[in-house]
PDB file of N, CA, C and O in Angstrom:
ATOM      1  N   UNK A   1     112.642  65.412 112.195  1.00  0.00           N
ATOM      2  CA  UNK A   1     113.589  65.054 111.172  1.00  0.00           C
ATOM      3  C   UNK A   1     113.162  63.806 110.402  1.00  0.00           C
ATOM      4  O   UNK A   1     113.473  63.476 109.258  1.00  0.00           O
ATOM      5  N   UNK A   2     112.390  63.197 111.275  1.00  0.00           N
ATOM      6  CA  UNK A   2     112.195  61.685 110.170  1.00  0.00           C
ATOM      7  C   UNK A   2     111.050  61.874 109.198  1.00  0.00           C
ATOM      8  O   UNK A   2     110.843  61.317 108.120  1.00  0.00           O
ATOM      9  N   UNK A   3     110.342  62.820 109.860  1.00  0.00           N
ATOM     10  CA  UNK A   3     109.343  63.540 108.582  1.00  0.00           C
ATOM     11  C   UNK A   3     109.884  64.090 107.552  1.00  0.00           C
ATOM     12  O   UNK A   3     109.390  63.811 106.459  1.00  0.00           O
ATOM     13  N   UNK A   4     110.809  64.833 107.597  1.00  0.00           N
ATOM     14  CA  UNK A   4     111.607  65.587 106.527  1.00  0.00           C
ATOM     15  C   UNK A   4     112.554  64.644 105.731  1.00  0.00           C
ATOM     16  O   UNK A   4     113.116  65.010 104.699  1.00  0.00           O
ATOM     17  N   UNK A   5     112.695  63.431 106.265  1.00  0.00           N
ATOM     18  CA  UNK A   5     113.316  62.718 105.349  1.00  0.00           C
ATOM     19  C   UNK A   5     112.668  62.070 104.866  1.00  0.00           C
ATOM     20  O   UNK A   5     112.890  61.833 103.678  1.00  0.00           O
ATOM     21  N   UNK A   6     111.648  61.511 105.462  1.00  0.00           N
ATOM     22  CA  UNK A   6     110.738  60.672 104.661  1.00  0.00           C
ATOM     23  C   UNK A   6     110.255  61.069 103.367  1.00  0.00           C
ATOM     24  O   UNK A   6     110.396  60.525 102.272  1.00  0.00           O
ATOM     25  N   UNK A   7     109.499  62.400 103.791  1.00  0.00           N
ATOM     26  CA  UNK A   7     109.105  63.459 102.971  1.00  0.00           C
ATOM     27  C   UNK A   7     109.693  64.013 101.679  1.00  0.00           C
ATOM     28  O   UNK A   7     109.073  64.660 100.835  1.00  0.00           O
ATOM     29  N   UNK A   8     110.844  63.704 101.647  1.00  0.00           N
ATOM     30  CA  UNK A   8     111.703  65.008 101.163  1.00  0.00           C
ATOM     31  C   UNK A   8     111.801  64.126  99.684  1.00  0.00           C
ATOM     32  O   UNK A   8     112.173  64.810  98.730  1.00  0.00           O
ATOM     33  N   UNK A   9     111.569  62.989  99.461  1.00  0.00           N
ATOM     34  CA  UNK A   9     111.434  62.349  97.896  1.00  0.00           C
ATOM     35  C   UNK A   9     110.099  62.789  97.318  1.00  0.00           C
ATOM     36  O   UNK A   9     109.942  62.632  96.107  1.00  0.00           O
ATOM     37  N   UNK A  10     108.897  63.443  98.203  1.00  0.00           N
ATOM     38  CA  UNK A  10     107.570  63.269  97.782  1.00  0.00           C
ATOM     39  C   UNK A  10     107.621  65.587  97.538  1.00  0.00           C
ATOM     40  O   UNK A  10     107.418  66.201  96.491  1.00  0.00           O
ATOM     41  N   UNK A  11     107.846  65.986  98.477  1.00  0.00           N
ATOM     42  CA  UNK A  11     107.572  67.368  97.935  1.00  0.00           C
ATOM     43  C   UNK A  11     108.811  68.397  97.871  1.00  0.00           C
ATOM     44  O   UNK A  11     108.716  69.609  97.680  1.00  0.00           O
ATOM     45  N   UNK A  12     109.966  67.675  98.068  1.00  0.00           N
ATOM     46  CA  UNK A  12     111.432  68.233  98.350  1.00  0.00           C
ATOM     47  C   UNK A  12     111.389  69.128  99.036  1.00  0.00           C
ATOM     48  O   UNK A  12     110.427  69.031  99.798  1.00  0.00           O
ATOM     49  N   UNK A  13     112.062  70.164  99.207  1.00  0.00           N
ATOM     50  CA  UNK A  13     113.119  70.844 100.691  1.00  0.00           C
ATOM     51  C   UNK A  13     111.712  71.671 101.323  1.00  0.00           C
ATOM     52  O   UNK A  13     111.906  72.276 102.377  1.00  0.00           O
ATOM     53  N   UNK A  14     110.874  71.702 100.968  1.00  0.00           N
ATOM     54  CA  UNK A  14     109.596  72.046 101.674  1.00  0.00           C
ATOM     55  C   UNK A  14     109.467  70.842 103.000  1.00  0.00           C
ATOM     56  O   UNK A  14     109.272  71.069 104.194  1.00  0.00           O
ATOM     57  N   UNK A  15     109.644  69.568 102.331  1.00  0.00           N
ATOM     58  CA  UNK A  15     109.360  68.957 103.387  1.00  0.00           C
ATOM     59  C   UNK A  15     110.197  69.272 104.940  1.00  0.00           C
ATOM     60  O   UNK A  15     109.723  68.651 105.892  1.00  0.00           O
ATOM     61  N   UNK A  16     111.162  70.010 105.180  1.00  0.00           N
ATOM     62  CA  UNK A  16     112.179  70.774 105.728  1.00  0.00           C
ATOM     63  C   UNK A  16     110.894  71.618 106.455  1.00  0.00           C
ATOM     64  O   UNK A  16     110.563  71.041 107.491  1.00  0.00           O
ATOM     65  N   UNK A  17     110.380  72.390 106.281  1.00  0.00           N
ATOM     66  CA  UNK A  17     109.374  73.567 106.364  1.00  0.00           C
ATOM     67  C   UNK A  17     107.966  72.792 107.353  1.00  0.00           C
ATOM     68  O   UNK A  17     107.475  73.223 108.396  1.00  0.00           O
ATOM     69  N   UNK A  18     107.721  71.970 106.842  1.00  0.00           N
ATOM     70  CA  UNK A  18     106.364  71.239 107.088  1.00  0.00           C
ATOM     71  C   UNK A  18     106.699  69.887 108.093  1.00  0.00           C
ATOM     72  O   UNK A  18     105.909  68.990 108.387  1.00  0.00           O
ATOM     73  N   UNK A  19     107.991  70.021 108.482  1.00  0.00           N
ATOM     74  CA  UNK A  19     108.529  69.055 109.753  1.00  0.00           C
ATOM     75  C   UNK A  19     108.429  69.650 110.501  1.00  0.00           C
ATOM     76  O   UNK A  19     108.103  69.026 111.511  1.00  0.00           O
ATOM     77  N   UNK A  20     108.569  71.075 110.707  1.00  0.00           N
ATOM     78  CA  UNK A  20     108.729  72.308 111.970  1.00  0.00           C
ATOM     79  C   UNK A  20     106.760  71.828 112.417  1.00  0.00           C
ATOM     80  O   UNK A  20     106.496  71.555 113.588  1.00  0.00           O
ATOM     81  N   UNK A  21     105.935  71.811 111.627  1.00  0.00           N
ATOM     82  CA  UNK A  21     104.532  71.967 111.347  1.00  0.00           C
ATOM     83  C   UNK A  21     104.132  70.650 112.530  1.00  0.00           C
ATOM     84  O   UNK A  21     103.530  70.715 113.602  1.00  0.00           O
ATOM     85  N   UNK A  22     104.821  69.353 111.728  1.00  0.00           N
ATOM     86  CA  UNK A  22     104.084  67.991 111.954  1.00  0.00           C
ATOM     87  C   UNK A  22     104.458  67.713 113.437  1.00  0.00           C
ATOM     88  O   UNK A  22     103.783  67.204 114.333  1.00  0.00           O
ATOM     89  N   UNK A  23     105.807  68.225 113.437  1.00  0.00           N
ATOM     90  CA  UNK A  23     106.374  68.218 114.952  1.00  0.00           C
ATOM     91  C   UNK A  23     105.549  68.899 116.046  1.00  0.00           C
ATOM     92  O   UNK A  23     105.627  68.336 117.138  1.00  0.00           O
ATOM     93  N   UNK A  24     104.847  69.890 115.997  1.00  0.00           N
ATOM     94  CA  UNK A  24     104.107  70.223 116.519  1.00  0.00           C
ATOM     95  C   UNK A  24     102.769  70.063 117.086  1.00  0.00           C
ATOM     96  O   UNK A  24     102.371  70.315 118.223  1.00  0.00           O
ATOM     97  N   UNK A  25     101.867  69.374 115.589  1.00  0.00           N
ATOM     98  CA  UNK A  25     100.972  68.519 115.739  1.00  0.00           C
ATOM     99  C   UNK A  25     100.874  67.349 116.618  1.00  0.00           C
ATOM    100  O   UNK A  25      99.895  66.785 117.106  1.00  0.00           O
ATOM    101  N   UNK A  26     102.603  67.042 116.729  1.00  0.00           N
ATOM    102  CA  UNK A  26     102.360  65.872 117.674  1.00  0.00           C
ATOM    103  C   UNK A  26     102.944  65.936 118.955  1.00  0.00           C
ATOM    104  O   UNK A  26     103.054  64.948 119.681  1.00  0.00           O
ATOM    105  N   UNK A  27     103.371  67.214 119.291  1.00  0.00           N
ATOM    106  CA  UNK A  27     103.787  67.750 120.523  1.00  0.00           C
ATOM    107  C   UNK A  27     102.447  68.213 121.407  1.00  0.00           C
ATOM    108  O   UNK A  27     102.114  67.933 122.558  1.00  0.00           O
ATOM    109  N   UNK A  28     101.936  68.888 120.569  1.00  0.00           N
ATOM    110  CA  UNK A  28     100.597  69.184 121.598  1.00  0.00           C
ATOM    111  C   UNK A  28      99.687  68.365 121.914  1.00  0.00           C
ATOM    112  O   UNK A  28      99.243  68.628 123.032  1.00  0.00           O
ATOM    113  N   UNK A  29      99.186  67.450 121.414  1.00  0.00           N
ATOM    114  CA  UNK A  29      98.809  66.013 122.434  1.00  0.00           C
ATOM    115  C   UNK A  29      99.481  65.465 123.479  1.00  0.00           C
ATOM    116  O   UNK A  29      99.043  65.193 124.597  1.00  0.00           O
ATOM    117  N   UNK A  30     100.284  65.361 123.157  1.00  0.00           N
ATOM    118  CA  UNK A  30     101.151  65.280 124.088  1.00  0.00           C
ATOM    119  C   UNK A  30     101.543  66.038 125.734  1.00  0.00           C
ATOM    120  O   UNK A  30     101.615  65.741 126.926  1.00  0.00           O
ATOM    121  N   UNK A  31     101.687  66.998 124.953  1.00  0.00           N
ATOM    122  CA  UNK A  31     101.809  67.987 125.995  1.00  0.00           C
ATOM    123  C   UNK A  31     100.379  68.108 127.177  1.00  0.00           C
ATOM    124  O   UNK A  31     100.264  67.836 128.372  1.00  0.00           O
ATOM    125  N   UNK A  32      99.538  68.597 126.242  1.00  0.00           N
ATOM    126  CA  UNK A  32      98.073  68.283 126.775  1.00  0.00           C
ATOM    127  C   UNK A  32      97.733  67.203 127.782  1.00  0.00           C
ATOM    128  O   UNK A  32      97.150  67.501 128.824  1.00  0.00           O
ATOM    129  N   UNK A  33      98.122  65.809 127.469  1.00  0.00           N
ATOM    130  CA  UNK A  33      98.105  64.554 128.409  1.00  0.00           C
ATOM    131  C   UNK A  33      98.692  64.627 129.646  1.00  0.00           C
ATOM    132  O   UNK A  33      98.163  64.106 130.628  1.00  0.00           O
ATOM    133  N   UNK A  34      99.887  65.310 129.705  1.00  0.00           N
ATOM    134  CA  UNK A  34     100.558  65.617 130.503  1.00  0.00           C
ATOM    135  C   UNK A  34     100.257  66.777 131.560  1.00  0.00           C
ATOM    136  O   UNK A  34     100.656  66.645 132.717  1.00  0.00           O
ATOM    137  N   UNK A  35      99.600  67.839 131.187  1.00  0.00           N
ATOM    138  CA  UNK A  35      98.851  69.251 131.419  1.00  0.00           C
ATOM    139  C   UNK A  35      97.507  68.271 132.544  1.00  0.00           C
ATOM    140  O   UNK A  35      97.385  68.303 133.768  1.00  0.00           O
ATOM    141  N   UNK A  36      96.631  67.437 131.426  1.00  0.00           N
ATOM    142  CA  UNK A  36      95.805  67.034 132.614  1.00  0.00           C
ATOM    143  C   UNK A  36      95.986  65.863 133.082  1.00  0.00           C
ATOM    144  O   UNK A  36      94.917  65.331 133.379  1.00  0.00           O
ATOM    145  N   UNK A  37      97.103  65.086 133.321  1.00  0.00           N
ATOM    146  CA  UNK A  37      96.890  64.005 134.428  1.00  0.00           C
ATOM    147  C   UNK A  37      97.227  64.653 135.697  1.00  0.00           C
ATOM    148  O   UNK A  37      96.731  64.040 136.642  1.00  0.00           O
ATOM    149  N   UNK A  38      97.965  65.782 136.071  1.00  0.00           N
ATOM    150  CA  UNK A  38      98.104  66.663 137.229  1.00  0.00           C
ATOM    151  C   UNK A  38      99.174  66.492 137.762  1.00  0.00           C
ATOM    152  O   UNK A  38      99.289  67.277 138.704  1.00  0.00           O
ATOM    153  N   UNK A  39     100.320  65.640 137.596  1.00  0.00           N
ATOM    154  CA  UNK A  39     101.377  65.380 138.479  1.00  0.00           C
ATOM    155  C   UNK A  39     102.016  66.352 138.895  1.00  0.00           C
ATOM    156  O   UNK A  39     102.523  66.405 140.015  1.00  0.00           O
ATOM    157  N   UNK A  40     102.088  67.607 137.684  1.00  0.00           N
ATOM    158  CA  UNK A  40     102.660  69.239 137.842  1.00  0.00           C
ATOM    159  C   UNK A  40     102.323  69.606 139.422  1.00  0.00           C
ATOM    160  O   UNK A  40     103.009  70.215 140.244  1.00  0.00           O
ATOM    161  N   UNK A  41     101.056  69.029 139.535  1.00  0.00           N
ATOM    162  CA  UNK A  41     100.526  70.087 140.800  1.00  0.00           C
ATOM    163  C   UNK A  41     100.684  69.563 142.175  1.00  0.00           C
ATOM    164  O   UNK A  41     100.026  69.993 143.122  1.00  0.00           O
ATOM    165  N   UNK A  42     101.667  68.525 142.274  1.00  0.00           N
ATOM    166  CA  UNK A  42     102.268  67.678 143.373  1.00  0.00           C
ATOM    167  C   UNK A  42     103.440  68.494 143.601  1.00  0.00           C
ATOM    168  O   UNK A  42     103.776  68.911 144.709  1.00  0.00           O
ATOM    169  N   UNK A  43     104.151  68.741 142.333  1.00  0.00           N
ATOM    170  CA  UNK A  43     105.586  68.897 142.629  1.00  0.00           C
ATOM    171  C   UNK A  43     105.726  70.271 143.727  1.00  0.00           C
ATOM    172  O   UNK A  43     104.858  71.134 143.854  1.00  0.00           O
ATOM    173  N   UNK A  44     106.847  70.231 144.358  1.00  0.00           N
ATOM    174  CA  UNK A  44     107.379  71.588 145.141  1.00  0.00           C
ATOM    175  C   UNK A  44     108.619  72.129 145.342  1.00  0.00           C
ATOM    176  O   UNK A  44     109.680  71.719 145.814  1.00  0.00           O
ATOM    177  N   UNK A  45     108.133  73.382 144.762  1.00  0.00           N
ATOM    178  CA  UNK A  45     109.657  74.327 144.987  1.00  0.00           C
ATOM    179  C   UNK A  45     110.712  73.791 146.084  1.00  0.00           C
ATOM    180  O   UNK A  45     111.579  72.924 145.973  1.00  0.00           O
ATOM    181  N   UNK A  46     110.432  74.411 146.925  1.00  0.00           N
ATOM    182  CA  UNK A  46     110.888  74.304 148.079  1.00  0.00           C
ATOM    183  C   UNK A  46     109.917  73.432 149.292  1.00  0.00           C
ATOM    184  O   UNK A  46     108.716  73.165 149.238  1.00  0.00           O
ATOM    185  N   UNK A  47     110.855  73.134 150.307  1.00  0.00           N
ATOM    186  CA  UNK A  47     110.183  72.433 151.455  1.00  0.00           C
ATOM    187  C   UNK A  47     109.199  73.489 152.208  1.00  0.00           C
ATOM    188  O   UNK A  47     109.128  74.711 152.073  1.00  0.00           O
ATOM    189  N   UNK A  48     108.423  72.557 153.091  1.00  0.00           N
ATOM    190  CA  UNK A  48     107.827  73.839 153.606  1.00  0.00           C
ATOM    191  C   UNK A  48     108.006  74.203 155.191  1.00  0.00           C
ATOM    192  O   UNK A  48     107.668  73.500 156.143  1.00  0.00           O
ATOM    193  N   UNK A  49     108.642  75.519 155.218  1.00  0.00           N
ATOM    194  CA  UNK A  49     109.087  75.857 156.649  1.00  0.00           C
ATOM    195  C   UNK A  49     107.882  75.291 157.738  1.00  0.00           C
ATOM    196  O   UNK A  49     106.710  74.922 157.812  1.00  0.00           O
ATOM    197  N   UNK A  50     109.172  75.532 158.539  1.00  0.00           N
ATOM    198  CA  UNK A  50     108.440  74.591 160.074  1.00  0.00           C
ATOM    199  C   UNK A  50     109.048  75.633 160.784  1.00  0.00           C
ATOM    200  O   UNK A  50     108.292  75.993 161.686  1.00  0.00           O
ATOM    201  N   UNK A  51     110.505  76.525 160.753  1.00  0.00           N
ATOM    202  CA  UNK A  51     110.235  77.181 162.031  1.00  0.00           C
ATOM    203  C   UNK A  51     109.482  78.434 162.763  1.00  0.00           C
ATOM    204  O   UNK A  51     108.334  78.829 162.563  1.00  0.00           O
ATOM    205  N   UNK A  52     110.289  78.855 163.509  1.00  0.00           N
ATOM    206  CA  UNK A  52     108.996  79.523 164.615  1.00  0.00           C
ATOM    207  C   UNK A  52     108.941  80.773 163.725  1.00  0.00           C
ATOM    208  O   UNK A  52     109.935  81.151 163.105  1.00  0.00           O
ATOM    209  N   UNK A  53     107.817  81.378 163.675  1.00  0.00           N
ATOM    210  CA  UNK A  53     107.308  82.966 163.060  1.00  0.00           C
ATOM    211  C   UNK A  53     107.585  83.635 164.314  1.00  0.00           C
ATOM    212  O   UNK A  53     107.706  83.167 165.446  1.00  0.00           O
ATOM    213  N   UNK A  54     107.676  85.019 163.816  1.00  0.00           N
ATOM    214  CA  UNK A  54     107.772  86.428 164.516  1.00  0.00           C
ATOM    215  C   UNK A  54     106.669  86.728 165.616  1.00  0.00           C
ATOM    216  O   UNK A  54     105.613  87.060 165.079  1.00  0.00           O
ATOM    217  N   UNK A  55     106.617  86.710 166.847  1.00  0.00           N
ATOM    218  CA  UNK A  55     105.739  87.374 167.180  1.00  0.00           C
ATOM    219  C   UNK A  55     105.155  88.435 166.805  1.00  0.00           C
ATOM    220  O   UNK A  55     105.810  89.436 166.513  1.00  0.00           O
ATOM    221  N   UNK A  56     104.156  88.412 166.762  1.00  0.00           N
ATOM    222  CA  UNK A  56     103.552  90.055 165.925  1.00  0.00           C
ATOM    223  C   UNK A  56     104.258  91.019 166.933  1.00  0.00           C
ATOM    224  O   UNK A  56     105.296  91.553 166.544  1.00  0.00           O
ATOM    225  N   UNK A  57     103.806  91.291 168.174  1.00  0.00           N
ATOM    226  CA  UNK A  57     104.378  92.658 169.125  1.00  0.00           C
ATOM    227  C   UNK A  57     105.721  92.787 168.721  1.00  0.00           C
ATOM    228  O   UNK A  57     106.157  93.918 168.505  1.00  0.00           O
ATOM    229  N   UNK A  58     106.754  91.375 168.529  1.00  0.00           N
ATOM    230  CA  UNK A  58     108.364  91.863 168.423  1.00  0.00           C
ATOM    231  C   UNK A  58     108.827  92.776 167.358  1.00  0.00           C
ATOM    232  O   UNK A  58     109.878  93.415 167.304  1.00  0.00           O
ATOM    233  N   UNK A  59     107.665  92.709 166.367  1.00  0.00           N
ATOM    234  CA  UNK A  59     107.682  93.265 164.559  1.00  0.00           C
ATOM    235  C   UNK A  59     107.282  94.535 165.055  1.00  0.00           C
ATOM    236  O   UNK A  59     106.394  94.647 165.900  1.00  0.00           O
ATOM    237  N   UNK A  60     108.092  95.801 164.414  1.00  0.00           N
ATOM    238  CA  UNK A  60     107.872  96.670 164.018  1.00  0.00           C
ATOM    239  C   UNK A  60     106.811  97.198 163.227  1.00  0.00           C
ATOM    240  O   UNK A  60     106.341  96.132 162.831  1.00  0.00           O
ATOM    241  N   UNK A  61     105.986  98.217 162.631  1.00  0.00           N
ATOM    242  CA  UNK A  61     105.183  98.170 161.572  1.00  0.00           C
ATOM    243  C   UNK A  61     105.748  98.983 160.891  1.00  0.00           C
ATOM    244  O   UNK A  61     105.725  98.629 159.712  1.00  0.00           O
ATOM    245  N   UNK A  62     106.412 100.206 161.095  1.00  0.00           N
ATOM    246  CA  UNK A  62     107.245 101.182 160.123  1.00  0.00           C
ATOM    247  C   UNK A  62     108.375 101.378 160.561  1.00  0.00           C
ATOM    248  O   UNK A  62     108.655 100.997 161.698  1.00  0.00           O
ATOM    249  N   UNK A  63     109.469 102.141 159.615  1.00  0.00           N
ATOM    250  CA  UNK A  63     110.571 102.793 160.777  1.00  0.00           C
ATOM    251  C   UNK A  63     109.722 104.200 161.041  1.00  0.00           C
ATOM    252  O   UNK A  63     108.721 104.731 160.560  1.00  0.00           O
ATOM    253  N   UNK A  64     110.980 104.588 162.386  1.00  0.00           N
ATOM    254  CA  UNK A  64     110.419 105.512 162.447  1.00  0.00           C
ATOM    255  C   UNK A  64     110.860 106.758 161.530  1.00  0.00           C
ATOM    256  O   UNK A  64     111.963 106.808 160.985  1.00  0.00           O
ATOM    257  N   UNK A  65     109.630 108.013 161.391  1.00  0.00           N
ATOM    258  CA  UNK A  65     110.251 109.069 160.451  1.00  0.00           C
ATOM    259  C   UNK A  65     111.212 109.823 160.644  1.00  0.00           C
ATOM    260  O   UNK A  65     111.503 109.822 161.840  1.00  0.00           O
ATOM    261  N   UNK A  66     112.021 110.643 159.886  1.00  0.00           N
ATOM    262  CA  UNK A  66     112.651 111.523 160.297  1.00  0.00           C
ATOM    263  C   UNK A  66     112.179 112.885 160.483  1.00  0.00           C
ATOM    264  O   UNK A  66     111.358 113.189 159.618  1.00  0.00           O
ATOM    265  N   UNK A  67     112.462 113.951 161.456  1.00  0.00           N
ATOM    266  CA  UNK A  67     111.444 114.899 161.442  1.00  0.00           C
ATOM    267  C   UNK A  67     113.006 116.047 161.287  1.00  0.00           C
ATOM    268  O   UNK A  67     114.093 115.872 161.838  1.00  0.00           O
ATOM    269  N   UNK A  68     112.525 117.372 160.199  1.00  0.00           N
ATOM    270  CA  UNK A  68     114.005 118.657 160.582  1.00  0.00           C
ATOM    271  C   UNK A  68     113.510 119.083 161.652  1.00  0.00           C
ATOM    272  O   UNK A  68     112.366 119.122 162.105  1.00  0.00           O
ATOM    273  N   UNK A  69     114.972 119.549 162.174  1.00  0.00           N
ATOM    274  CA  UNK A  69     114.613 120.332 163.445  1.00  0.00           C
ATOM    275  C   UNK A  69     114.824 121.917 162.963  1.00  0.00           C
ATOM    276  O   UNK A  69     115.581 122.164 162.024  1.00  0.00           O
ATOM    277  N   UNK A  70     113.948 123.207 163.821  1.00  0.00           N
ATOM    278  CA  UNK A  70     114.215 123.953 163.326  1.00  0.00           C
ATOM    279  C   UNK A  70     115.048 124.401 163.507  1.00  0.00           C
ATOM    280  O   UNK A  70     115.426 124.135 164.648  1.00  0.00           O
ATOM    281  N   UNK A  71     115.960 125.302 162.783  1.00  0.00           N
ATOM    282  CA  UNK A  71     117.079 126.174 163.094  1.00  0.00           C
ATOM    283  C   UNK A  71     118.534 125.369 162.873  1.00  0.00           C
ATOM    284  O   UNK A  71     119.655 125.821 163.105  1.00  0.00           O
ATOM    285  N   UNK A  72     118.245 124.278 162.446  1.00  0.00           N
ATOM    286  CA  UNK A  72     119.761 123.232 162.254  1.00  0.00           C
ATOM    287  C   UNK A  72     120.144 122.930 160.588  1.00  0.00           C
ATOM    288  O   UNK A  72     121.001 122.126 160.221  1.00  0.00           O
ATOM    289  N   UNK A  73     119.364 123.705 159.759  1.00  0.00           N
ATOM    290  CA  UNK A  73     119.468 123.769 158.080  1.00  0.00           C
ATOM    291  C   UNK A  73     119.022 122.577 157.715  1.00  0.00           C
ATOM    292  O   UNK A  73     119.617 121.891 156.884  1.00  0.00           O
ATOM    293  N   UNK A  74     117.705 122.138 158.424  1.00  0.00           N
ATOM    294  CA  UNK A  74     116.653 121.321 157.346  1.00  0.00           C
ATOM    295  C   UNK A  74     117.486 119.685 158.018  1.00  0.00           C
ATOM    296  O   UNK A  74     117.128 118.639 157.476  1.00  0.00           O
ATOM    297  N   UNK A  75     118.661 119.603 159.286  1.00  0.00           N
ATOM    298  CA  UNK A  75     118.665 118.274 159.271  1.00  0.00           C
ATOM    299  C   UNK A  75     118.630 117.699 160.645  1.00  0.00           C
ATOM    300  O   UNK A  75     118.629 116.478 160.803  1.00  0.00           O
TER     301      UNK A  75
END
């Protein structure tokens, strides 16, 4: 906005148009600086579990299937 006002005596309501532009120009440096100093890659979702896992043997690997029996109409 302070571009567009500044602006707006030198090329009028364009300068409106070409604030969307300048704003940008100076967002992505920005942004960029931020992208590589790395702090992003500290942060964390969530904590990280501590308790006990599944024994593998207690885990299942499938259910079991269902099989028709014959002579009972397919159930």
């Amino acid at each position: 906005m302070p571009f567009a006002n500044l602006m707006q005596a030198i090329i009028g309501i364009d300068a409106l148009w070409w604030s969307f532009a300048a704003g940008a120009a100076c967002a992505m440096p920005l942004s960029l600086a931020r992208h590589q100093g790395g702090g992003w890659r500290k942060a964390h979702m969530l904590a990280p579990y501590v308790g006990e896992g599944a024994i593998p043997a207690e885990v299942g690997s499938l259910p079991k299937a269902t099989v028709a029996v014959p002579g009972t109409g397919g159930s």
